[in-house]
Residue, then its C-alpha position, 0 to 999 in steps of 0.5 A: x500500500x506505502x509503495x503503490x499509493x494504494x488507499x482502500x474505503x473499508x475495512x471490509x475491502x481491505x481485507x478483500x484486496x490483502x487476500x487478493x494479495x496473498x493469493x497472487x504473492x502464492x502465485x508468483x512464488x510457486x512460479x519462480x520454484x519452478x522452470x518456466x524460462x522466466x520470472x514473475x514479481x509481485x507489482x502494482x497490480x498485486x491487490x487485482x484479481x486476474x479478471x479485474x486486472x484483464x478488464x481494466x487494462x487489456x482493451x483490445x476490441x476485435x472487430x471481424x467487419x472492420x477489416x480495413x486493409x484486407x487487400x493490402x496485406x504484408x506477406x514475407x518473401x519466399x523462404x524468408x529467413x531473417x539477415x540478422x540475429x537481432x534487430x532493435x528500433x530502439x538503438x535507431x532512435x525509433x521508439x519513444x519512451x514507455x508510457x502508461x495508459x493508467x486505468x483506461x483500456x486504451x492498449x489499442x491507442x498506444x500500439x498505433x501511436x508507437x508504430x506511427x511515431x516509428x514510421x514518421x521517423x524512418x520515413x523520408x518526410x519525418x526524421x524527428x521522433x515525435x510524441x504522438x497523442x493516444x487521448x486524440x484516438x481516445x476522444x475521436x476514433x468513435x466513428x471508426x469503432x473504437x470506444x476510448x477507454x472501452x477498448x479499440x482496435x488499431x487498425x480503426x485507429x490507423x483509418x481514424x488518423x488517414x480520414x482526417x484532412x491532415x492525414x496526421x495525428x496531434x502532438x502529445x504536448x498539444x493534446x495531452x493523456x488523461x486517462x479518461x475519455x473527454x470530448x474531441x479537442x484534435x487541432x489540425x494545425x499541431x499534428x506531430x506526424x501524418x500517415x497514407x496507409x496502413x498494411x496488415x501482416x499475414x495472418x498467424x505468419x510469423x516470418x511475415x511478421x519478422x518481415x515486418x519487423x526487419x523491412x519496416x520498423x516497429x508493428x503493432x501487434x495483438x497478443x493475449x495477455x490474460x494470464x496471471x504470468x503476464x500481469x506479473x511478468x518481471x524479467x526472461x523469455x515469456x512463453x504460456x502454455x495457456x495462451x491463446x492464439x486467437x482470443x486476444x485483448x491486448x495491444x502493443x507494439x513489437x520493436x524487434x526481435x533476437x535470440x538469446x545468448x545463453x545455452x538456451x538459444x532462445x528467440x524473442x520479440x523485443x515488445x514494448x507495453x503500456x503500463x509504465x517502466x514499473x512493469x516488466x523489464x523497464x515497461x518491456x517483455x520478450x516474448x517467444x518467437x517461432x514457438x507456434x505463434x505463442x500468445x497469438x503474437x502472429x495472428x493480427x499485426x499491422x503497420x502504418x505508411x507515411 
């Protein structure tokens, strides 16, 4: 409670939250007794049931009728094997810092910031990395189908951002986060980095999504981030046998991948989070690569074009 500023109404619901306490902490040591590959720690969300922590802050919203840039896919190139070992955005200045979408399941609305702040960076018309506005998605992609802090897709919110006159998204200083939806505010004449078009990955391909990663730079992707051993992820190559590959809830961005030096060898996606740097490795994960689409990490990717 010191530590995370946590403050409780009752009496009653403080002993309801210190047996969701204990319950967890059971949780994460039987975890670390054991050999998973990696590690989990109790953290800000240790008072959180598994359910609750999914409902508030896992709003990824799949839409099968939204499928926007069905005809525009990325597929990899015949018997694609990557060129390099690792490929990291970050040490090309690509990736801005970690933020934290706070209690509000706007996932969605930090994956495509990522992938458009990367993309306007790499591209010939941006140079500058530029914070862009996750509220500006929140507050006006509702026509595109996205429900703010209720969840979204990032594919809508890519079409938001390519129907504006501009074609282009705020700057994070002019349209600031707040963690709740608010009314539209967007100013056409402060956007931090404009867009064309947008491609989806090849579904469930994990070579075309390392593809993407290598040719392009950081994508948006879809996982399933349900299980207790994601809400207390701390460090190593996160794989769950319980994922799903198909029912996913959470968005975030991949920005790029490599392999583990140890004896072990193990291949990961390099994946930045919305959950601020007291989460996981400084706000990151590395997640399994080439271990049959684990956590569905392959299934629903995209990436926007200046």
């Amino acid at each position: 409670m010191n530590l995370h500023g946590k403050k409780y109404e009752s009496k009653q619901e403080y002993n309801y939250r210190f047996a969701v306490y204990k319950h967890n902490l059971a949780f994460v040591e039987n975890h670390n007794r054991q050999s998973h590959g990696f590690t989990v720690a109790m953290n800000k969300f240790g008072d959180l049931t598994n359910l609750e922590f999914a409902s508030i802050y896992n709003g990824l919203r799949v839409n099968a009728t939204q499928n926007f840039a069905k005809k525009n896919i990325h597929v990899a190139p015949l018997g694609y094997i990557p060129t390099t070992d690792t490929v990291d955005w970050r040490t090309k200045g690509a990736v801005t810092g970690v933020k934290n979408q706070g209690q509000c399941g706007s996932c969605w609305a930090f994956s495509t910031t990522g992938s458009v702040e990367g993309a306007w960076k790499l591209s010939s018309k941006g140079g500058a990395l530029v914070s862009s506005s996750e509220q500006q998605l929140v507050d006006c992609s509702s026509d595109q189908g996205n429900m703010g802090c209720d969840g979204g897709l990032m594919d809508s919110a890519f079409q938001y951002i390519i129907t504006r006159s501009t074609k282009g998204i705020d700057t994070e200083d002019s349209y600031p986060y707040t963690a709740e939806d608010g009314d539209c505010a967007a100013d056409s004449g402060k956007f931090a980095s404009t867009i064309s078009s947008f491609k989806d990955v090849q579904a469930q391909s994990e070579p075309a999504l390392q593809s993407a990663i290598q040719s392009i730079g950081p994508v948006s992707v879809a996982i399933d981030a349900s299980q207790s051993s994601f809400q207390f992820y701390s460090a190593g190559v996160y794989y769950e046998k319980y994922c799903s590959p198909t029912q996913l809830d959470h968005g975030v961005l991949a920005v790029g991948f490599g392999t583990t030096d140890d004896s072990a060898k193990k291949d990961y996606y390099i994946v930045k989070n919305s959950w601020g740097t007291d989460w996981g490795m400084q706000g990151y994960i590395l997640m399994s690569r080439n271990k049959q689409n684990n956590c569905g990490i392959a299934t629903m990717s995209s990436y926007p074009i200046v």
